[in-house]
Backbone bond lengths (Angstrom), bond angles and torsions (degrees), N, CA, C in turn:
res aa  C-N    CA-C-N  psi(-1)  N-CA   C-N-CA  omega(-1)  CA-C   N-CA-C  phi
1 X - - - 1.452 - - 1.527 110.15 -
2 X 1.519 111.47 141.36 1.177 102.39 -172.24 1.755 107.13 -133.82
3 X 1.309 130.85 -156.39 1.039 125.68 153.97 1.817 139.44 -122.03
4 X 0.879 151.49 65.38 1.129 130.87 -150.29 1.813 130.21 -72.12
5 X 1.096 137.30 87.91 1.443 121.01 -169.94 2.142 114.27 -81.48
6 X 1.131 113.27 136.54 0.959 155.89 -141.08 1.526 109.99 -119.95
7 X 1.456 126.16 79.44 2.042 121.02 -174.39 1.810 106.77 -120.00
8 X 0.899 93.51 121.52 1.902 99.53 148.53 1.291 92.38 -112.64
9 X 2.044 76.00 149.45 1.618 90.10 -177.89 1.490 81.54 -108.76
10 X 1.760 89.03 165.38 1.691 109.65 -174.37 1.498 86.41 -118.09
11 X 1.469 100.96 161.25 1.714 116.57 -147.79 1.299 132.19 9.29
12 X 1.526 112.65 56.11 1.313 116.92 -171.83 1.875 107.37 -74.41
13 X 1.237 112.97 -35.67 1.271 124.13 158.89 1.714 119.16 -26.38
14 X 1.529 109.99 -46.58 1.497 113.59 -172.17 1.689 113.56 -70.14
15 X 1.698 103.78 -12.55 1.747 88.21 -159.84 1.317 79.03 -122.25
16 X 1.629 97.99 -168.96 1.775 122.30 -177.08 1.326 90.34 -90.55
17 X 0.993 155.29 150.15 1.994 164.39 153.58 1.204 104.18 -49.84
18 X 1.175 112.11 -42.86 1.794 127.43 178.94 1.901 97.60 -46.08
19 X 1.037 113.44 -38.88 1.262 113.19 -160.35 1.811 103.61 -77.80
20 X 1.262 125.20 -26.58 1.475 140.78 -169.33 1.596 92.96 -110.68
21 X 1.516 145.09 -49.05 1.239 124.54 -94.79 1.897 62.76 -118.87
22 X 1.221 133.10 -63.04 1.358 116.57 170.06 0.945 142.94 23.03
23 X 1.659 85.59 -86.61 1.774 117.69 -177.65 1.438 108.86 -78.53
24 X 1.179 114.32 -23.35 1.756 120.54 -166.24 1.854 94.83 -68.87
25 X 1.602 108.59 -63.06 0.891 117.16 -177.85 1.535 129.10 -40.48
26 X 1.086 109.26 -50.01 1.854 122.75 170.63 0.897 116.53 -50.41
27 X 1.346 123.36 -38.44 1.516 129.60 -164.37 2.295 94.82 -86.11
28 X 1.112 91.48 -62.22 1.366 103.93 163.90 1.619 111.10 -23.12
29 X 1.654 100.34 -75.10 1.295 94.53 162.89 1.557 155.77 -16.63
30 X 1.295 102.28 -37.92 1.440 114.52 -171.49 1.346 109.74 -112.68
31 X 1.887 104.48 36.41 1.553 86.59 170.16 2.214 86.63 -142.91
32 X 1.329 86.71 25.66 1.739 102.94 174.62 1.399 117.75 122.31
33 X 1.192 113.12 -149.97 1.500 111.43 -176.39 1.442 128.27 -113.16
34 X 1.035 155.71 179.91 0.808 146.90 -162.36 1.841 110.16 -134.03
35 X 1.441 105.09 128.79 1.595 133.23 58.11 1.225 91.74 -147.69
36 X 1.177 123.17 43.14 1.647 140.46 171.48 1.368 103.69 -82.77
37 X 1.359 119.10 -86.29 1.243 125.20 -178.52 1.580 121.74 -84.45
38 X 1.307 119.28 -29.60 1.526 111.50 158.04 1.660 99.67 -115.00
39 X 1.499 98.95 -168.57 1.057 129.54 157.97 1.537 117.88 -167.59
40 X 1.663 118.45 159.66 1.172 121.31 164.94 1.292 122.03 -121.51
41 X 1.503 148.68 144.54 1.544 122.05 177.62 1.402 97.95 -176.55
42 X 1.364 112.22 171.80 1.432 141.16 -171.45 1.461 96.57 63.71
43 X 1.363 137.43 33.75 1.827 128.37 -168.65 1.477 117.65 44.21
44 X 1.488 115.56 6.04 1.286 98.31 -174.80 2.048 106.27 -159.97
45 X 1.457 85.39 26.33 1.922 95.94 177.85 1.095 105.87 -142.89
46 X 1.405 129.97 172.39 1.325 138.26 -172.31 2.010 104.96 -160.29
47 X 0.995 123.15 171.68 1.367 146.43 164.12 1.504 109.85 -153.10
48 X 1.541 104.00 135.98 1.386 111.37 176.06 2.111 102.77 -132.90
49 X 1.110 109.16 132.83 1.462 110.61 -172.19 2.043 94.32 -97.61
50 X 1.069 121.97 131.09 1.641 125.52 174.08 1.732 95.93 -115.08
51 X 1.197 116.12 113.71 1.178 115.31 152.65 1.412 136.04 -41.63
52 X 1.482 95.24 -46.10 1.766 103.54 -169.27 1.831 85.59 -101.49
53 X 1.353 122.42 111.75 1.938 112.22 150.45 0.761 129.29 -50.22
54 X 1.000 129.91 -40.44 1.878 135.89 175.27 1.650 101.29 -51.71
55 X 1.237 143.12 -27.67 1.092 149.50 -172.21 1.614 117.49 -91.82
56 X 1.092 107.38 -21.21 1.525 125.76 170.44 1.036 126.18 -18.63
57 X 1.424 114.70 -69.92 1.396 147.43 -166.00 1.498 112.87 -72.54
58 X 1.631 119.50 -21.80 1.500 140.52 -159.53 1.450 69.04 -91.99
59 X 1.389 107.87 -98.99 1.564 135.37 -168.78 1.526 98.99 -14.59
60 X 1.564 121.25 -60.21 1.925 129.11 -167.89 2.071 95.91 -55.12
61 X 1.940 92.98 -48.55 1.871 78.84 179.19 1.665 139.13 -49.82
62 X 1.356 84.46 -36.23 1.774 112.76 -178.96 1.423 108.79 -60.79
63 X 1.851 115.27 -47.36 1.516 113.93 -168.68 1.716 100.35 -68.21
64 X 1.808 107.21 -42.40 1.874 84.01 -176.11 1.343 107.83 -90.43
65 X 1.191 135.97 25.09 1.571 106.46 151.18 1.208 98.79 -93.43
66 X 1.361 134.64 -17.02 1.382 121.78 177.95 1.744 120.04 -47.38
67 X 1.677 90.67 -45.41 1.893 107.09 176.54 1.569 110.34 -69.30
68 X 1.536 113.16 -49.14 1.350 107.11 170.01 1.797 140.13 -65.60
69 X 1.078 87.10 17.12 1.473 111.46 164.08 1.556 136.19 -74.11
70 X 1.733 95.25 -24.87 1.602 123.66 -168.48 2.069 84.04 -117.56
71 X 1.219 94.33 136.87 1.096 117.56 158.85 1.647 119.83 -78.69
72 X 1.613 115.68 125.54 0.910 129.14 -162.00 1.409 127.81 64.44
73 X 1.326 118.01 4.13 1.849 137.44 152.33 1.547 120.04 -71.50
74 X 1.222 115.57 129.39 1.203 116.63 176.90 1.542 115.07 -148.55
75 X 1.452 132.77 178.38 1.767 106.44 178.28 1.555 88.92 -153.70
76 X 1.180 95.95 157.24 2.028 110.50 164.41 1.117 91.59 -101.81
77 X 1.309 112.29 148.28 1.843 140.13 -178.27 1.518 115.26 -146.94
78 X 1.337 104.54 125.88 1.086 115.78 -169.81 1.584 112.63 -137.38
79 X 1.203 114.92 122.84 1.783 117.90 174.72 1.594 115.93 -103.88
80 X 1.551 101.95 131.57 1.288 103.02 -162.94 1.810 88.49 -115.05
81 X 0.914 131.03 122.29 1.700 130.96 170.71 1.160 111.13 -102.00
82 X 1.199 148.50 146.54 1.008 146.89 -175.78 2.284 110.79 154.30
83 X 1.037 117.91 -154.92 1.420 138.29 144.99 1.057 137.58 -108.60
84 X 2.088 112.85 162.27 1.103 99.72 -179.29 1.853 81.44 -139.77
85 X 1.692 85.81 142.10 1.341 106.97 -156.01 1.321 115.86 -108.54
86 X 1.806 107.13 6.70 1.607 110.28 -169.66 1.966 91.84 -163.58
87 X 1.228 85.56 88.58 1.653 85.33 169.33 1.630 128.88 -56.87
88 X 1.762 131.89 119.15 0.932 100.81 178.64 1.575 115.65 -143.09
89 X 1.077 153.39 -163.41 1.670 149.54 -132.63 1.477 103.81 -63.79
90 X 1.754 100.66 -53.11 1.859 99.47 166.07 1.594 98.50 -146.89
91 X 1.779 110.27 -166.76 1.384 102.74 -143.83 1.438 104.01 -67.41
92 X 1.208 105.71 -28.86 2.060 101.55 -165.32 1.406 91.88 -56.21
93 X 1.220 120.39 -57.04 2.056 120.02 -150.65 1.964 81.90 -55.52
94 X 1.381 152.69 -36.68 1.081 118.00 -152.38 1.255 104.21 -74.66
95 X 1.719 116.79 174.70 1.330 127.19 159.15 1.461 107.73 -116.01
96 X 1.422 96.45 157.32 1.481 122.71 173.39 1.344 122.85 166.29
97 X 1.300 125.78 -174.79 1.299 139.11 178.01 1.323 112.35 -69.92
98 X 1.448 113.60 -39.57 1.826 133.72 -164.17 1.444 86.11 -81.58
99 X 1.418 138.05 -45.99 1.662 122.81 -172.12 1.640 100.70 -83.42
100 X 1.505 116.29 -10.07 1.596 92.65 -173.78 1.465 97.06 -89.17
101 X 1.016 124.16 -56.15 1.504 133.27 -179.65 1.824 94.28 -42.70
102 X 0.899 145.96 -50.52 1.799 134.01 169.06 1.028 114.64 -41.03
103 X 1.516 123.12 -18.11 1.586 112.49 -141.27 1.493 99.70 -133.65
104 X 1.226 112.04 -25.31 1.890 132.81 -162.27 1.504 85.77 -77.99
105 X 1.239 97.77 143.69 1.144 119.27 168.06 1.750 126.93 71.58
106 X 1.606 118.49 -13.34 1.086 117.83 168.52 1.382 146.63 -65.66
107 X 1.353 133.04 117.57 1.294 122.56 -160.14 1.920 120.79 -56.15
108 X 1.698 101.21 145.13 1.624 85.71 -176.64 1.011 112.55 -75.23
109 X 1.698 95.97 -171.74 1.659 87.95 174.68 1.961 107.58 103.06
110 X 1.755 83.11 -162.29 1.796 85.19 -178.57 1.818 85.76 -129.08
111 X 1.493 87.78 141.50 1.311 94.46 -173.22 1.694 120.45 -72.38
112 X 1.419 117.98 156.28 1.132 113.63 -171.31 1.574 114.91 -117.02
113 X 1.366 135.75 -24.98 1.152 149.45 -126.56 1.570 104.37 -154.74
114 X 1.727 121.74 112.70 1.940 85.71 170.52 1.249 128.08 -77.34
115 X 1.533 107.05 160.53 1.835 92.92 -179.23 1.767 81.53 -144.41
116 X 1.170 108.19 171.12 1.408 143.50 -176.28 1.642 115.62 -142.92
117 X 1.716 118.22 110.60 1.300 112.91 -172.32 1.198 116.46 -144.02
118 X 1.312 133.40 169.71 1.736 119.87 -156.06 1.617 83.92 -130.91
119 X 1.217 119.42 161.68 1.882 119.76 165.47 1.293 106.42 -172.17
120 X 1.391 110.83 113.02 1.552 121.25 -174.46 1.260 89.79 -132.43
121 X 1.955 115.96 -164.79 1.348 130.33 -162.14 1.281 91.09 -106.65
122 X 1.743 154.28 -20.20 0.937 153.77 171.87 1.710 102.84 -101.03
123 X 2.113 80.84 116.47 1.705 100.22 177.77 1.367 108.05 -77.23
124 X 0.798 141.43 -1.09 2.023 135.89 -177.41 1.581 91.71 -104.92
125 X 1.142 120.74 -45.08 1.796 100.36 169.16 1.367 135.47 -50.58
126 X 1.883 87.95 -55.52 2.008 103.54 170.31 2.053 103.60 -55.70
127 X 1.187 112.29 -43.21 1.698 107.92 166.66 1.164 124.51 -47.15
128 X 1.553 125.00 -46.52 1.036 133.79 -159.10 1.696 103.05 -90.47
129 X 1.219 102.66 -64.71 2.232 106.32 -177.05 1.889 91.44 -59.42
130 X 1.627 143.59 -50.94 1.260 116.67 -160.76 1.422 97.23 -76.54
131 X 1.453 149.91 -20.04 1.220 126.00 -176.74 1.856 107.04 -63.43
132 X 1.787 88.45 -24.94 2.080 75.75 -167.54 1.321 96.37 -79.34
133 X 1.388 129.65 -20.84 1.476 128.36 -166.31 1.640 105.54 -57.64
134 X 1.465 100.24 -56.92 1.263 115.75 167.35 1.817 129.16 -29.86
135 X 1.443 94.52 -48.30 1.803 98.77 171.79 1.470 97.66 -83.77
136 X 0.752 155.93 -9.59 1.509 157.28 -162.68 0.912 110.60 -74.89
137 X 1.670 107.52 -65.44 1.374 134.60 -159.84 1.672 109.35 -76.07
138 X 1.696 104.42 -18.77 1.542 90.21 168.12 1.336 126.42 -76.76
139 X 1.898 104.29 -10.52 1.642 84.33 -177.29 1.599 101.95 -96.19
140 X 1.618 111.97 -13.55 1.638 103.41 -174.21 1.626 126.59 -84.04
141 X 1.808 95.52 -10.56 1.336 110.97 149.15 1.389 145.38 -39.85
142 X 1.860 98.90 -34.43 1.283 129.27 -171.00 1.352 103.93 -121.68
143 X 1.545 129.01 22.58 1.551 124.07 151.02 1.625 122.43 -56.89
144 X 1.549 105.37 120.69 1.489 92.48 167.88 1.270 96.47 -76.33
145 X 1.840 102.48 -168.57 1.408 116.15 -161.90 1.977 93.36 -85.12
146 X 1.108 123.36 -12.33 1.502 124.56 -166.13 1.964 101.85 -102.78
147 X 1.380 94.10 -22.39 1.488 88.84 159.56 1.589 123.68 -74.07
148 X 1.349 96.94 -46.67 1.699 116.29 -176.75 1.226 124.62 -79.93
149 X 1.531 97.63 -3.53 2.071 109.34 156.35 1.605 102.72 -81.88
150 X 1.319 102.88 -29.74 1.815 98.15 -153.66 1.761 96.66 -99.39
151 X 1.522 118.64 -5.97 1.161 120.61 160.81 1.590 119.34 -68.19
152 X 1.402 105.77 -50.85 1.377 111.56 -168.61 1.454 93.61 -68.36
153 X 1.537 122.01 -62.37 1.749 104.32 -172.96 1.268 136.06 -28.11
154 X 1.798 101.22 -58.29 1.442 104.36 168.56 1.811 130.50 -66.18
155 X 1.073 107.89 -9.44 1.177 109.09 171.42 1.519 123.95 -84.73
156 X 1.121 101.86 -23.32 1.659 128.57 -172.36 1.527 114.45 -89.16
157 X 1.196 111.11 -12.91 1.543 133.45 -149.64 1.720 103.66 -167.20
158 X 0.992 112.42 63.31 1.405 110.56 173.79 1.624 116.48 -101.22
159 X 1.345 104.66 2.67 1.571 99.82 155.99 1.476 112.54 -93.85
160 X 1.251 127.43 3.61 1.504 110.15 -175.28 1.927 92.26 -97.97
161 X 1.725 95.68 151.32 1.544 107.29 165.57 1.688 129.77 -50.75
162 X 0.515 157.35 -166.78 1.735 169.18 118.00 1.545 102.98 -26.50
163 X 1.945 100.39 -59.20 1.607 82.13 -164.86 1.638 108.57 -73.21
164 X 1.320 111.31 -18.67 1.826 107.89 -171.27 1.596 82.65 -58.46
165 X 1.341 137.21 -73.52 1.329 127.97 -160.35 1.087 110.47 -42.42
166 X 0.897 136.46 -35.83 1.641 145.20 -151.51 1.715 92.24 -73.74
167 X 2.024 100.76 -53.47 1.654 110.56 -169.38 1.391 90.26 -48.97
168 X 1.123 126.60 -86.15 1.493 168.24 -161.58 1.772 75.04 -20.71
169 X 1.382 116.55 -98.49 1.746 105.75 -175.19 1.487 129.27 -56.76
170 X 1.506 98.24 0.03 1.589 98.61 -173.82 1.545 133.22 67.76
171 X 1.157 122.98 23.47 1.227 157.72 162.37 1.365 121.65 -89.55
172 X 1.636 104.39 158.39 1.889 95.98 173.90 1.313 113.53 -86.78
173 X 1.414 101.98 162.92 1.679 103.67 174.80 1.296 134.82 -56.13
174 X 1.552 101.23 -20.58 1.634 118.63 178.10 1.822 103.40 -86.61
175 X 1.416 122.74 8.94 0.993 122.80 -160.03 1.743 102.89 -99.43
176 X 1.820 106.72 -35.34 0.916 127.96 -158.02 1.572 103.36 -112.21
177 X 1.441 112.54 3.04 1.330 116.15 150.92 1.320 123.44 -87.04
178 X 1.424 112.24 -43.13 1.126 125.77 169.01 1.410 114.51 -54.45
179 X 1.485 136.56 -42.48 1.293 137.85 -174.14 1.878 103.77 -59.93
180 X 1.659 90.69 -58.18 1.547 99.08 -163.35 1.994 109.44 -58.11
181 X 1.323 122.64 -1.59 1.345 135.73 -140.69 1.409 94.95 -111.07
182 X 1.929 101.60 -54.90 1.806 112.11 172.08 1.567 107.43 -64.73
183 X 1.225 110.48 -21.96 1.906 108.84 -159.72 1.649 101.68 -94.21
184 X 1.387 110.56 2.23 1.706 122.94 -170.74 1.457 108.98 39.42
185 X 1.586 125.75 61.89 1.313 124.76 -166.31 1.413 111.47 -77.02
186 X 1.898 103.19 -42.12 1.289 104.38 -165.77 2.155 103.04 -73.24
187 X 1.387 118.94 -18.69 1.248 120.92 161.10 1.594 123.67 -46.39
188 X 1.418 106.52 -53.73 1.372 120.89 169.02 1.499 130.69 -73.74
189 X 1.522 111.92 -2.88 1.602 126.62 172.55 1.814 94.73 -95.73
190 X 1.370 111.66 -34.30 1.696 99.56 -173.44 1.670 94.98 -74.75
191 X 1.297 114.03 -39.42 1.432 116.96 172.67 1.602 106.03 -19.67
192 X 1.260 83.76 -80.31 1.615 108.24 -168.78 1.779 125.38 -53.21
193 X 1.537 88.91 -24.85 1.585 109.04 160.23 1.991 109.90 -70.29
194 X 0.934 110.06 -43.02 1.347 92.87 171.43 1.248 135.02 -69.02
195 X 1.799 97.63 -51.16 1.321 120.15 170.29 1.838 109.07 -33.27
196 X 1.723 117.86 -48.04 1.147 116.09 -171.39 1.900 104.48 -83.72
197 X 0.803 140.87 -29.88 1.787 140.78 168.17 1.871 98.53 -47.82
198 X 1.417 103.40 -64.11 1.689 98.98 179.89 1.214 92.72 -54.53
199 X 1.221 127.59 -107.41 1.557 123.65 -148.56 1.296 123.71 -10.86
200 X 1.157 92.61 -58.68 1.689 121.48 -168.31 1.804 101.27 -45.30
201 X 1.746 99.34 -46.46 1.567 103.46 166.88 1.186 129.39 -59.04
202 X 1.179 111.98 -46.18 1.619 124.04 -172.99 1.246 117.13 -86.22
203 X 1.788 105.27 4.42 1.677 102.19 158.03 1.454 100.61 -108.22
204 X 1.181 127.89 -5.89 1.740 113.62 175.07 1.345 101.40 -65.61
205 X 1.323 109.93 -43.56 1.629 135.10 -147.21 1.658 74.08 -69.72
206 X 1.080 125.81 -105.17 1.471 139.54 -167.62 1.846 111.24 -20.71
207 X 1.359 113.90 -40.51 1.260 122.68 178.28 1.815 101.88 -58.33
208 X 1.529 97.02 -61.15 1.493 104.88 -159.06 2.086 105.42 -59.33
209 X 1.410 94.74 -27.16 1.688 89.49 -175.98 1.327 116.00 -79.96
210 X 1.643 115.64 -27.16 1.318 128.09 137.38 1.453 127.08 1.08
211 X 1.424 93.39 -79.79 1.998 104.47 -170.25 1.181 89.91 -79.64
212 X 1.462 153.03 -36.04 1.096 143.13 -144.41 1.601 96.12 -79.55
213 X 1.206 117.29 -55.47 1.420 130.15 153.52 1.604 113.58 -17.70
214 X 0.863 122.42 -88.17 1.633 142.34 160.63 1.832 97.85 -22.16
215 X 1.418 107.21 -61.21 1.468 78.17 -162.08 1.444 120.43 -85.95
């Protein structure tokens, strides 16, 4: 079982790509190569493949503060969990469950609005993670760009102190408490603590019915 996440960016039209496409990429980077494990395209979509699901939700926080960094940038995010059952040249050509669940249900078009959404094969899960997505998304909706620098650091860097962050942006330490406090980070790390216990279940669960299958 894997995960696939799934972004349009909203007003990608207004900026240079150069300005997003950078940073997008690096991060991208370090989870393989491309157009295997990510991809980017049409100037204004992306696919990202997560091996581990339980990790999803970390990884989905990181990509929008990445966007909320740019003024007037924003993205829809979507996690598709599931498999992929037919490997092919890069991520779109594969099939599976993990690319349909990314892809099901999204409005056409170019997106207007951000949203954040979960879609697996168990409906009381997709109930349960999009209602929290839902409170989530009102406060990450409302990241400034100095929250959503000091989001991504600490998440990215969770062995460094407050004050290294603080060095690191050049700010005081009370600056970068204060950020992480308005941005409700430590809310969205327990988030992410749950988010990873379910998953984590609903891939034993899925594994174990698996072999049972098999034998």
């Amino acid at each position: 079982m894997i995960a696939v996440i799934s972004g349009q960016i909203i007003n990608a039209w207004k900026h240079n790509p150069n300005i997003w496409l950078f940073k997008l990429k690096r991060f991208f980077g370090s989870f393989g190569a491309a157009p295997q494990k990510w991809e980017i395209f049409g100037g204004n979509a992306f696919l990202l493949k997560v091996s581990y699901p339980e990790e999803s939700l970390f990884v989905g926080i990181i990509i929008k503060a990445i966007f909320k960094q740019i003024a007037d940038l924003d993205v829809c995010l979507k996690i598709g969990v599931g498999s992929i059952v037919e490997e092919g040249a890069s991520l779109r050509s594969c099939k599976g469950t993990a690319l349909d669940n990314a892809f099901s249900s999204q409005d056409e078009g170019i997106a207007r609005r951000p949203t954040f959404n979960f879609q697996s094969a168990d409906k009381q899960l997709n109930e349960n993670i999009n209602l929290l997505l839902a409170f989530a998304s009102q406060h990450m909706n409302d990241w400034t760009v100095a929250e959503a620098e000091t989001v991504e650091l600490c998440m990215l860097f969770p062995e460094k102190s407050q004050q290294e962050i603080a060095d690191w942006l050049r700010i005081k330490q009370s600056a970068v408490s204060q950020r992480k406090a308005r941005a409700k980070l430590e809310l969205l790390l327990q988030l992410n603590a749950y988010y990873q216990k379910q998953l984590k279940q609903y891939s034993d669960s899925a594994r174990i019915e698996s072999e049972v299958r098999e034998d």
